[in-house]
DOBADO-553672 format. One record per residue: x, y, z of N, C-alpha, C in turn; chain; residue in one letter; residue number from 0. Coordinates in steps of 0.1 Angstrom, whole numbers. Atoms other than C-alpha are relative to their C-alpha. Last residue first. Layout:
% DOBADO-553672
NODE   npx   npy   npz  capx  capy  capz   cpx   cpy   cpz chaine residu num
NODE     X     Y     Z     X     Y     Z     X     Y     Z      A      A NUM
...
This chain:
% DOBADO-553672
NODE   npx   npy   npz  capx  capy  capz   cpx   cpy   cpz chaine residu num
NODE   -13    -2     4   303  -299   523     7    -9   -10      A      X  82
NODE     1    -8     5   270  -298   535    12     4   -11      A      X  81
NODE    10     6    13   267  -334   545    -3    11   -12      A      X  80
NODE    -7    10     8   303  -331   563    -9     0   -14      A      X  79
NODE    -8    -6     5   291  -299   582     8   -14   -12      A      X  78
NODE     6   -10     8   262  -317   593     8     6    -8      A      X  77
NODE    11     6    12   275  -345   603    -5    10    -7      A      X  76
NODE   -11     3    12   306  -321   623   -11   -10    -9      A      X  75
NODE    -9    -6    10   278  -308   638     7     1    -8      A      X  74
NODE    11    -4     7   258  -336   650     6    12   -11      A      X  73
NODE    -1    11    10   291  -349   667   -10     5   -10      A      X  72
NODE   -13    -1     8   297  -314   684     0   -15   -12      A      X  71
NODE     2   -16    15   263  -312   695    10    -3   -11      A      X  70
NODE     8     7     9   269  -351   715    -6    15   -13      A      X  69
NODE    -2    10     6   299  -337   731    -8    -2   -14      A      X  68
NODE    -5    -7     8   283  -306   742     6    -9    -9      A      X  67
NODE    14    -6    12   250  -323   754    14     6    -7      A      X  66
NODE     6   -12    -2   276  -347   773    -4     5   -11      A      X  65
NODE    -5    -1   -13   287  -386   775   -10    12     5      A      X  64
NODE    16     0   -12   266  -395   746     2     8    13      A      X  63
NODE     7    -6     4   293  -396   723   -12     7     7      A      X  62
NODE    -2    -9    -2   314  -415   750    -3    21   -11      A      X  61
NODE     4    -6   -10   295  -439   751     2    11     2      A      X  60
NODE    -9     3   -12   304  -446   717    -7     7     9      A      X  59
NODE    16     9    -7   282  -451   684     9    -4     8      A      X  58
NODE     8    -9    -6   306  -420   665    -9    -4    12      A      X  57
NODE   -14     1   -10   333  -448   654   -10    12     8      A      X  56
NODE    -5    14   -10   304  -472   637     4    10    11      A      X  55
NODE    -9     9     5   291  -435   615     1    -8    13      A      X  54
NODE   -14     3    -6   262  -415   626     6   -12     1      A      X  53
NODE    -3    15   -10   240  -411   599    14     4     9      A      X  52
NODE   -14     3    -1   227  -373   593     1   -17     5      A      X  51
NODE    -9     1    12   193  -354   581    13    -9    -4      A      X  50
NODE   -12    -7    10   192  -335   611     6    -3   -12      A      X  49
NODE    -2   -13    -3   158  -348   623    10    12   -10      A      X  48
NODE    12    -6     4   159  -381   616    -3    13    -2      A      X  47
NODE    -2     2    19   195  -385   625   -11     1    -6      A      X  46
NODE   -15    -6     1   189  -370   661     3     2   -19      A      X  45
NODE     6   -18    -2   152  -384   666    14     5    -6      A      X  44
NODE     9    -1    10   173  -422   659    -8    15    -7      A      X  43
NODE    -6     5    15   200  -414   677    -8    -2    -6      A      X  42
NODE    -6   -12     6   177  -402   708     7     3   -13      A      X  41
NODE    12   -10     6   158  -433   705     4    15    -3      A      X  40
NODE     5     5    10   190  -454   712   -11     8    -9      A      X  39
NODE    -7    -1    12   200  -433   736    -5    -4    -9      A      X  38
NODE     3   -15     5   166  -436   754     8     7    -6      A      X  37
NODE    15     1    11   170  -473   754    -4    13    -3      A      X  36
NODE    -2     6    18   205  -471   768   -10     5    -7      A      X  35
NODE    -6     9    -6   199  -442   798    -1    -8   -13      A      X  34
NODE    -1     5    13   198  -404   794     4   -13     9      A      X  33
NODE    13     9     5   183  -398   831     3    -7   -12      A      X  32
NODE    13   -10     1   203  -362   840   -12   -14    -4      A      X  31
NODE     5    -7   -17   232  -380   858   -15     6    -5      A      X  30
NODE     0     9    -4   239  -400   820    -8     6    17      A      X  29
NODE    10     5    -1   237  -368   803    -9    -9     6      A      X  28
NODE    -2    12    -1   263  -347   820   -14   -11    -1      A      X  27
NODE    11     8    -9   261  -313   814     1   -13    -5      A      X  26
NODE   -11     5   -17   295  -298   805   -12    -7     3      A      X  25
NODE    -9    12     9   279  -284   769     4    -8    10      A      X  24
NODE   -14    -5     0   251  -266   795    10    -8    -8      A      X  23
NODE    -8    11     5   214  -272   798    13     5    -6      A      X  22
NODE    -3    -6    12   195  -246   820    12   -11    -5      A      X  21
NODE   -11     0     0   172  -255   845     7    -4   -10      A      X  20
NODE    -6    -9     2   136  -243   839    18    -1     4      A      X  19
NODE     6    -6    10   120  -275   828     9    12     3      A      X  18
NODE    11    -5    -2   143  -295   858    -6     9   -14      A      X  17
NODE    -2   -13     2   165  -320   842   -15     8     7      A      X  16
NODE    -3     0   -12   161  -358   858     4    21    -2      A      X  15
NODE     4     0    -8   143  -370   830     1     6    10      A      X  14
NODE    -4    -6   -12   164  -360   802    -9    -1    14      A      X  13
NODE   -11     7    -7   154  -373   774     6    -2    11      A      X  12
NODE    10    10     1   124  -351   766    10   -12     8      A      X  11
NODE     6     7   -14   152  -329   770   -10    -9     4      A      X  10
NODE    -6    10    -9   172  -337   739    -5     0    13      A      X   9
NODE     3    14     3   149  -329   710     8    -7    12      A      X   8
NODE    11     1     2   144  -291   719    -6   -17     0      A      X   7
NODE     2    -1   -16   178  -285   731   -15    -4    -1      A      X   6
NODE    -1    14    -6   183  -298   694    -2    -3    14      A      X   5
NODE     4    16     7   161  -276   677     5   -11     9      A      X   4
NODE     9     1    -8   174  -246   694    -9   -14    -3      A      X   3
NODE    12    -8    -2   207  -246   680   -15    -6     9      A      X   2
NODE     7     6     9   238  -256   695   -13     9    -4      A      X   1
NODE     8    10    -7   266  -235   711    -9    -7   -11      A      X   0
């Protein structure tokens, strides 16, 4: 799964998550409140953060879709920058 850092930077985002309900790869960000402008900011915190640009083919909706999704792109950046 991801680490703690990023569950850390993505609920802020998340409006519609309760504090103690539990964020899951399958969760659906869009239903939880992620909306453009708070993508946008999340991308920013994200690559800030981790260090990482996310390339043209990465800057899809479907990046965004879900937390496991959007781990899995962070990861493979990371694993690229390390490598």
């Amino acid at each position: 799964m991801w680490d703690e850092q990023f569950e850390q930077i993505l609920r802020p985002f998340l409006p519609f998550l309760p504090p103690q309900e539990e964020l899951t790869p399958g969760t659906e960000l869009k239903d939880l409140g992620l909306d453009s402008l708070g993508t946008v900011q999340l991308l920013g915190t994200l690559e800030e953060t981790y260090q990482v640009h996310f390339r043209d083919s990465a800057l899809t909706m479907d990046t965004f879709r879900t937390a496991g999704v959007l781990w899995e792109t962070v990861e493979s950046m990371l694993q690229r920058t390390a490598g």
